[in-house]
Backbone as a ProteinNet text record, in pm:
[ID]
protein_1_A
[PRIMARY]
XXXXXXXXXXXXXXXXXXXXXXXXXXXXXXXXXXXXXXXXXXXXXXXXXXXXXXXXXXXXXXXXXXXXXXXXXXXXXXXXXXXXXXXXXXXXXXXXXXXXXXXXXXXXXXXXXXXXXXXXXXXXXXXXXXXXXXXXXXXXXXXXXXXXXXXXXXXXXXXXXXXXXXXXXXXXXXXXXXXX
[TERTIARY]
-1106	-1244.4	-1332.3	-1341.4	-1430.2	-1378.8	-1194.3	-1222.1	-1241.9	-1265	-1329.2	-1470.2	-1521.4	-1696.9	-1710.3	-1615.1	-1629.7	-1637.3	-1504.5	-1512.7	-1600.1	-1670.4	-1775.8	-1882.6	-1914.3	-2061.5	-2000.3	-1887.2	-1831.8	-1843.4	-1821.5	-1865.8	-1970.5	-2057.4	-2213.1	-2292.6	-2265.6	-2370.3	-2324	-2210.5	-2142.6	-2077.1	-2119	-2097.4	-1943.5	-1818.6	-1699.3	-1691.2	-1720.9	-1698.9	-1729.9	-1840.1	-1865.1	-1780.9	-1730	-1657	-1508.3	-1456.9	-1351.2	-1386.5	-1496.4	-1533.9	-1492	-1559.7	-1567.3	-1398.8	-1334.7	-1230.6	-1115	-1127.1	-1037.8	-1069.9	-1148.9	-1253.2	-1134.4	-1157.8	-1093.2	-908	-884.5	-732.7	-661.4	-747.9	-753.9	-703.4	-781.7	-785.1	-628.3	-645.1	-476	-385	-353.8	-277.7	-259.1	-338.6	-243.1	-157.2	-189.4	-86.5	26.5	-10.1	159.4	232.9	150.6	253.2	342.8	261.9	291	441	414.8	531.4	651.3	585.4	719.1	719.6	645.8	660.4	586.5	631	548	509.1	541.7	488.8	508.2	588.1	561.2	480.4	459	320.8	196.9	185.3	77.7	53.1	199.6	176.6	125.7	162.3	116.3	-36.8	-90	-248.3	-280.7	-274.3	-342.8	-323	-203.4	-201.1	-317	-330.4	-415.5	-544.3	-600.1	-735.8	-722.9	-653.8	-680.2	-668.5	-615.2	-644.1	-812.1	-916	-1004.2	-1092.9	-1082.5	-1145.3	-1143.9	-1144.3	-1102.2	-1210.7	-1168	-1222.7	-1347.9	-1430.9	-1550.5	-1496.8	-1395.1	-1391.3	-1277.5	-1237.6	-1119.6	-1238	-1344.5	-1431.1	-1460	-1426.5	-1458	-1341.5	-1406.3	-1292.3	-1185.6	-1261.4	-1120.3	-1030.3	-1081.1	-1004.6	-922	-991.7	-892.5	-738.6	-817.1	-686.6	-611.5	-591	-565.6	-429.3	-499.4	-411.6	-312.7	-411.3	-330.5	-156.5	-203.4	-97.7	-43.6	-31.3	-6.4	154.1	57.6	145.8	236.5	196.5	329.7	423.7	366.3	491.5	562.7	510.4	626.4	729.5	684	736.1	830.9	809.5	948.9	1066.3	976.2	1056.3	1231.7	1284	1469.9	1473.5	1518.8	1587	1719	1722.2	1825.1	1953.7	2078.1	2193.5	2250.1	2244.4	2300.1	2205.6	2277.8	2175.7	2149.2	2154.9	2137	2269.6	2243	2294.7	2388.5	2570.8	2611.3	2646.6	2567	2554.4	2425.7	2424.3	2286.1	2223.8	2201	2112.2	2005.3	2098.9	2038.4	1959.7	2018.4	1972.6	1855.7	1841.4	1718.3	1588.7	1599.7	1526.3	1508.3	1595.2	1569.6	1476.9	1393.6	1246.5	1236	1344.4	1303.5	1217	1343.3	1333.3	1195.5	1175.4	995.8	905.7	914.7	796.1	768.7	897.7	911.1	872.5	908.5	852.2	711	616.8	517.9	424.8	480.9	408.9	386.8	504.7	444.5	412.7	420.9	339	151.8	153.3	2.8	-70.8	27.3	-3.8	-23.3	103.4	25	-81	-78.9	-234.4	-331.2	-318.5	-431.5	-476.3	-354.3	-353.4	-381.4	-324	-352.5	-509.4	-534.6	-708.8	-779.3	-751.5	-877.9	-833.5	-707.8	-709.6	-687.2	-728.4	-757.7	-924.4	-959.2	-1152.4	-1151.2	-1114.1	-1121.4	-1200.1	-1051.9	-1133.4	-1199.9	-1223.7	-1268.2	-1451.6	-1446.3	-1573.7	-1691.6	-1806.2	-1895.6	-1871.9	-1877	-1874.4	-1727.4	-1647.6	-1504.2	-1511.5	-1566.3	-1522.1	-1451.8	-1563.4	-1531.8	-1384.5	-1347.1	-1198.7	-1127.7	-1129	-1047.3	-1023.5	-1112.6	-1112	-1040.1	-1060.8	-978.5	-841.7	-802.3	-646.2	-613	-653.1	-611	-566.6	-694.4	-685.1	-619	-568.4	-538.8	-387.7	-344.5	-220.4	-147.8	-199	-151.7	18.5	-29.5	102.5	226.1	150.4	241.1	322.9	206.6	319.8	416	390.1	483.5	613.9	600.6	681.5	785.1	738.9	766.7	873.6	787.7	826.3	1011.8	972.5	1098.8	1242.6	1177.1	1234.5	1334.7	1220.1	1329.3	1425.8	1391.9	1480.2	1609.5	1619.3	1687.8	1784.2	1790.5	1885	1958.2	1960	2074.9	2137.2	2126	2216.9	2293.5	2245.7	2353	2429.5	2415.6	2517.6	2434.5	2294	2283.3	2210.1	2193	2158.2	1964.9	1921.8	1762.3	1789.7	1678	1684.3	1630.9	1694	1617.7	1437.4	1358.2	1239.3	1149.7	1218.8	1184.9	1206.2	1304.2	1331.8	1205.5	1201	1125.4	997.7	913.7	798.4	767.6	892.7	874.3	893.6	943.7	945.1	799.4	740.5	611.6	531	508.4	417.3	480.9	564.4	599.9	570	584.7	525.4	419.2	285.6	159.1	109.3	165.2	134	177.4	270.3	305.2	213.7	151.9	91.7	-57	-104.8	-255.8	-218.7	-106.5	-118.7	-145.9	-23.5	-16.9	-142.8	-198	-359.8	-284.7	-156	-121.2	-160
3219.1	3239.8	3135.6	3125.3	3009.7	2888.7	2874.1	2735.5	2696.1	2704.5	2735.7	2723.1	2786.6	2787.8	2653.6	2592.8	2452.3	2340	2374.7	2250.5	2265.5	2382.7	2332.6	2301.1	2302	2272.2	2147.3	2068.8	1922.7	1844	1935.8	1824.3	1803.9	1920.3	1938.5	1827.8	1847.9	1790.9	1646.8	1628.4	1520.1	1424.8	1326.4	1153.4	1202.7	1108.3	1144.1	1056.7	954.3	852.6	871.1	952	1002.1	1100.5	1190.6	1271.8	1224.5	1120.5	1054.9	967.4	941.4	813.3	1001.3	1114.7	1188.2	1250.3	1250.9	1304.6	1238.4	1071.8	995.8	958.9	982.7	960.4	1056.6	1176.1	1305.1	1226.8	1227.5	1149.1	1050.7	959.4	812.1	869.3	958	1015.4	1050	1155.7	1252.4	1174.1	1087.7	992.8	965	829.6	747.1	833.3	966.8	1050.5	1094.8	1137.7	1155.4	1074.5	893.3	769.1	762.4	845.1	736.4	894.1	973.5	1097.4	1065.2	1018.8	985.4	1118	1191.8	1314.4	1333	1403.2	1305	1259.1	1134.4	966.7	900.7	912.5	915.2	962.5	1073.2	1120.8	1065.9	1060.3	1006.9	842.5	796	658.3	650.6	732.3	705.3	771.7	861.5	836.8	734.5	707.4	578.9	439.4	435.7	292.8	345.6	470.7	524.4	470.1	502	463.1	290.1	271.7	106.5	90.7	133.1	105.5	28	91	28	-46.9	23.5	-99.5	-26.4	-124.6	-124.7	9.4	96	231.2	169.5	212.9	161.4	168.7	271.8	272.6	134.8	85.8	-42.2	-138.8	-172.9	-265	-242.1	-133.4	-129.7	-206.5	-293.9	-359.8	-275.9	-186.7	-87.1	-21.5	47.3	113.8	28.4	-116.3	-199.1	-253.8	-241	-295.5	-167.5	-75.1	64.1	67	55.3	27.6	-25.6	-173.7	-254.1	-301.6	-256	-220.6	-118.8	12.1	98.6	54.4	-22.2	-40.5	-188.1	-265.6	-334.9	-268.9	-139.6	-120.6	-65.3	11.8	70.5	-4.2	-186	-258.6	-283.7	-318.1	-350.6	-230.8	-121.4	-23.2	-23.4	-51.4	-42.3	88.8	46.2	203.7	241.9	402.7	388.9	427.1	391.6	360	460.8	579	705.1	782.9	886.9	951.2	941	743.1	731.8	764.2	801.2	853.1	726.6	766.1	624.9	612	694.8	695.2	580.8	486.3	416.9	446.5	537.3	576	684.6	742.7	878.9	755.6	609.3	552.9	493.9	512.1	415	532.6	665.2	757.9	817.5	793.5	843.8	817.6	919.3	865.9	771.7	741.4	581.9	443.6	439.8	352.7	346	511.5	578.3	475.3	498.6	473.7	301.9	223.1	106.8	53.4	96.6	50.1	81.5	192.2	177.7	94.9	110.9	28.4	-140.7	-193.8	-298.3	-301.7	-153.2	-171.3	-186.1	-107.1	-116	-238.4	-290.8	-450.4	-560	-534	-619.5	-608	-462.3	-457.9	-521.4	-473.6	-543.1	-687.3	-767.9	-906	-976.8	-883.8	-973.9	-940.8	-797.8	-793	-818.6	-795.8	-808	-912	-948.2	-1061.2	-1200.3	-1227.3	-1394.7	-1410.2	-1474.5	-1499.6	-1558.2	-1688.5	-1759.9	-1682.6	-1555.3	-1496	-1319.4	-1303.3	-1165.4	-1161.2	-1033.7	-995.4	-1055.9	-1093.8	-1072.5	-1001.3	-857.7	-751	-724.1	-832.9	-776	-889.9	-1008.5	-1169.1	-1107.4	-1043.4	-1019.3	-984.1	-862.5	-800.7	-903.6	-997.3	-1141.7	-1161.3	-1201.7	-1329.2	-1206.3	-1143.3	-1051.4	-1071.1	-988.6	-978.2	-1098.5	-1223.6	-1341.9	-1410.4	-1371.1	-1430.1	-1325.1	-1227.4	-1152.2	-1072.5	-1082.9	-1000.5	-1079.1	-1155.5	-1232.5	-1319	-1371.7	-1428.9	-1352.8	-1230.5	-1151.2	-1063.5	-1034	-950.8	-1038.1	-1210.9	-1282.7	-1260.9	-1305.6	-1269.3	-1166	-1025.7	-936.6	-872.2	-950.2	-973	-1025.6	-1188	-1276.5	-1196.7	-1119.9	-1062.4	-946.2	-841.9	-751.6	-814.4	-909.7	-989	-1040.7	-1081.8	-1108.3	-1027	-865.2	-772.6	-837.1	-862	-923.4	-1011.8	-1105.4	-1172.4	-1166	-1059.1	-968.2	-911.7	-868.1	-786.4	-646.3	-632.6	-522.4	-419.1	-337.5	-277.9	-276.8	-351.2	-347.7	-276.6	-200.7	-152.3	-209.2	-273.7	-335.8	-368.4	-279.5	-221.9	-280.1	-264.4	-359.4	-507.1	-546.2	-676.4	-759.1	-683.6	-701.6	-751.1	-621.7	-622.9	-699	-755.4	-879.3	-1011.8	-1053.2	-1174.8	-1145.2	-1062	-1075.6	-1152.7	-1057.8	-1106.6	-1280.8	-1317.5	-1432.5	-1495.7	-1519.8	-1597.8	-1604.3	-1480	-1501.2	-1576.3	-1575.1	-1660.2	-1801.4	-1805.8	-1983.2	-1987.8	-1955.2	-2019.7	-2041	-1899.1	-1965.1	-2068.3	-2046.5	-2169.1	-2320.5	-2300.9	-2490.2	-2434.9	-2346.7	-2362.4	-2383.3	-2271.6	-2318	-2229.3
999.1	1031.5	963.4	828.6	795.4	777.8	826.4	815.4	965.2	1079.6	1193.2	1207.7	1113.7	1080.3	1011.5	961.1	891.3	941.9	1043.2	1132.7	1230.9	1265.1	1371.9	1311.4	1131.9	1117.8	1097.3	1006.8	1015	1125.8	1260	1373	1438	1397.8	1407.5	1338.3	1211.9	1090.1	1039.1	1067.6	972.8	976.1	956.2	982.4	967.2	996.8	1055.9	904.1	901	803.5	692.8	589.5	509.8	469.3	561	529.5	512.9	567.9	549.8	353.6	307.3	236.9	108.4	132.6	-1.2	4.6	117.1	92.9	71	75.7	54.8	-112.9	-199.3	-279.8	-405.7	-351.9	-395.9	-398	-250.2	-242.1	-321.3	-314	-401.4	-501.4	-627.6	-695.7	-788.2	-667	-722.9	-679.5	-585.2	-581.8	-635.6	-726.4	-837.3	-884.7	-961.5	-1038.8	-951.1	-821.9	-811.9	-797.5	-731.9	-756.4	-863.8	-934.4	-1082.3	-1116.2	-1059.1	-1144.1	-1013.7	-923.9	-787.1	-725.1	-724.8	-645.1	-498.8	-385.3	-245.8	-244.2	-312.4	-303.6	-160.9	-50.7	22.1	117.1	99.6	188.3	139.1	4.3	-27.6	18.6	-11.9	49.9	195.9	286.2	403.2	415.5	352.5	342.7	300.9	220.8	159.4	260.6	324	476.7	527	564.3	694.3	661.8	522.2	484.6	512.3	451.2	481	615.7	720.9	858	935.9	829.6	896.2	836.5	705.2	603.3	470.8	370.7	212.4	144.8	107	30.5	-50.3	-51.8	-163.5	-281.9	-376.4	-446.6	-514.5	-421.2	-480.8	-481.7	-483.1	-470.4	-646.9	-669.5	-819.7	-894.7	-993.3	-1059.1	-1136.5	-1207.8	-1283.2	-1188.6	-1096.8	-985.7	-915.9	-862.4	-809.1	-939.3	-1042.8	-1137.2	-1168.3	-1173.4	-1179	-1043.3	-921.8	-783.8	-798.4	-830.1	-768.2	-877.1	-979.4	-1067.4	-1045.7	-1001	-922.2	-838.5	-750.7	-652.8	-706.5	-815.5	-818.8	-904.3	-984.6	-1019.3	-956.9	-837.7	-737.2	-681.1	-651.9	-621.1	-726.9	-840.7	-1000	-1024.9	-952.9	-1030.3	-940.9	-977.3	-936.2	-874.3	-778.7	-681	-758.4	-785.5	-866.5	-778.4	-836.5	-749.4	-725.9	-840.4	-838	-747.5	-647.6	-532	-425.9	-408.5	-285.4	-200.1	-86.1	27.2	70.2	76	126.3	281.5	349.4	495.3	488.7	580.4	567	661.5	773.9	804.6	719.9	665.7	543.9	419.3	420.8	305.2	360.8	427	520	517.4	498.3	445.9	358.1	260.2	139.6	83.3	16.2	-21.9	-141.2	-225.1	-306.7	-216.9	-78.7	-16.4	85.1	114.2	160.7	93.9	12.4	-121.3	-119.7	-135.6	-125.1	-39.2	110.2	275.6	222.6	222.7	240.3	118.3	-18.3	-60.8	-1.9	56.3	155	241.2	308.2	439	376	269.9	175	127.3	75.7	42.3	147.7	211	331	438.4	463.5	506.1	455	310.7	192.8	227	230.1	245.8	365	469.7	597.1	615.2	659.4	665.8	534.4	415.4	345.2	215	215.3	69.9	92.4	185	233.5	239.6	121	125.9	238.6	288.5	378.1	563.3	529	696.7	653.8	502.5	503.4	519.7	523.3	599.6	482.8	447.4	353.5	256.5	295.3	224.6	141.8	199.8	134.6	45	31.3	-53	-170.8	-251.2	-388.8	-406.4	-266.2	-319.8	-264.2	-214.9	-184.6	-243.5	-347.4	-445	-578.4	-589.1	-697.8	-647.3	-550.5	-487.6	-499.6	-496.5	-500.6	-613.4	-668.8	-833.6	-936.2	-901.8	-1001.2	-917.3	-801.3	-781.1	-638.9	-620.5	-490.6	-493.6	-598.3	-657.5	-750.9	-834.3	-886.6	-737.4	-663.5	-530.2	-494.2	-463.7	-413.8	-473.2	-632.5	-738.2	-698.5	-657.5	-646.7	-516.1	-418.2	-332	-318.5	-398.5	-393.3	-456.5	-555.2	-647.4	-597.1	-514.1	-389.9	-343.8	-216.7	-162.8	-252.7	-376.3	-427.1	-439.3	-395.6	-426.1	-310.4	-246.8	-54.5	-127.3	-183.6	-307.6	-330.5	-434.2	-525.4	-496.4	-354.7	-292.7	-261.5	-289.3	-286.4	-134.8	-144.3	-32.4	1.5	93.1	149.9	278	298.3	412	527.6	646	767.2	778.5	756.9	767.8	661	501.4	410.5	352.8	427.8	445.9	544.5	645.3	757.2	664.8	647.8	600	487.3	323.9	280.1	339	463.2	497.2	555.9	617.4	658.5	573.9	465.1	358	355.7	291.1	280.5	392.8	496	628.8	620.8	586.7	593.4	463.4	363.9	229	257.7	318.5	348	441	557.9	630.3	601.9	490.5	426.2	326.7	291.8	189.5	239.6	381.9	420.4	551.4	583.3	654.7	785.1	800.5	953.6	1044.5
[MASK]
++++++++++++++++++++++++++++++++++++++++++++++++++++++++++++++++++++++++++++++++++++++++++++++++++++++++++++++++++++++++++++++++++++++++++++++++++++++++++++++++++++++++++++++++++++

């Protein structure tokens, strides 16, 4: 009954986007912490793509919050999938939520990067978080990046999907770099 009475005064009264800006606000929020304990870190990861779908949260425009993130998410990237657990069916390994967590943190980053961490083509309103992501995590993700990849090397196991999504990033960093 009243959550019914909610959503009809929500679609009555209320900017769609505001209400997306206080409840992602709230999200943002409790997120970092369950990133950080690994507990539906995947679900949370896939809110957090969704918000970036259309443009960068006001609150990452804040420098502490953006350094907070964006450290966040490289350590999701450093942190070693551990060997014990995973599933040695690889379709089951291709879902196991270590590997969840991992896909979307680059599906996260590279959103980041392709729409909003190149100054060159970002909006006005985004320069500043350009020029941060740039100057402060652009090259550590590369790092990070190279560093995954390096498990195929070793012998070790990447999943299709995340291989994928680091050569992305890498293609789009070589081509702002050489301006192709």
């Amino acid at each position: 009954m009243y959550i019914d009475e909610l959503c009809l005064f929500v679609e009555l009264y209320c900017d769609a986007r505001m209400i997306l800006q206080i409840a992602f606000g709230i999200l943002f929020s409790a997120s970092l912490g369950i990133l950080m304990s690994f507990r539906y870190s995947d679900l949370s990861m896939l809110s957090i793509f969704s918000e970036f779908q259309l443009e960068i949260p006001k609150l990452l425009h804040d420098p502490n919050v953006f350094m907070a993130w964006m450290l966040c998410f490289h350590n999701l990237l450093e942190r070693p999938v551990p060997l014990e657990g995973q599933p040695t069916d690889v379709e089951q390994r291709k879902m196991w939520g270590w590997w969840k967590v991992k896909k979307w943190t680059l599906h996260i980053i590279n959103r980041l990067y392709n729409r909003f961490g190149d100054p060159k083509v970002s909006k006005p309103e985004n320069k500043a978080f350009a020029q941060m992501f740039q100057k402060q995590f652009a090259g550590k993700f590369l790092q990070s990046y190279l560093t995954l990849l390096g498990i195929i090397r070793e012998g070790g196991y990447l999943p299709d999907r995340v291989i994928n999504l680091a050569l992305q990033y890498l293609i789009t960093r070589y081509e702002q770099f050489f301006d192709i």
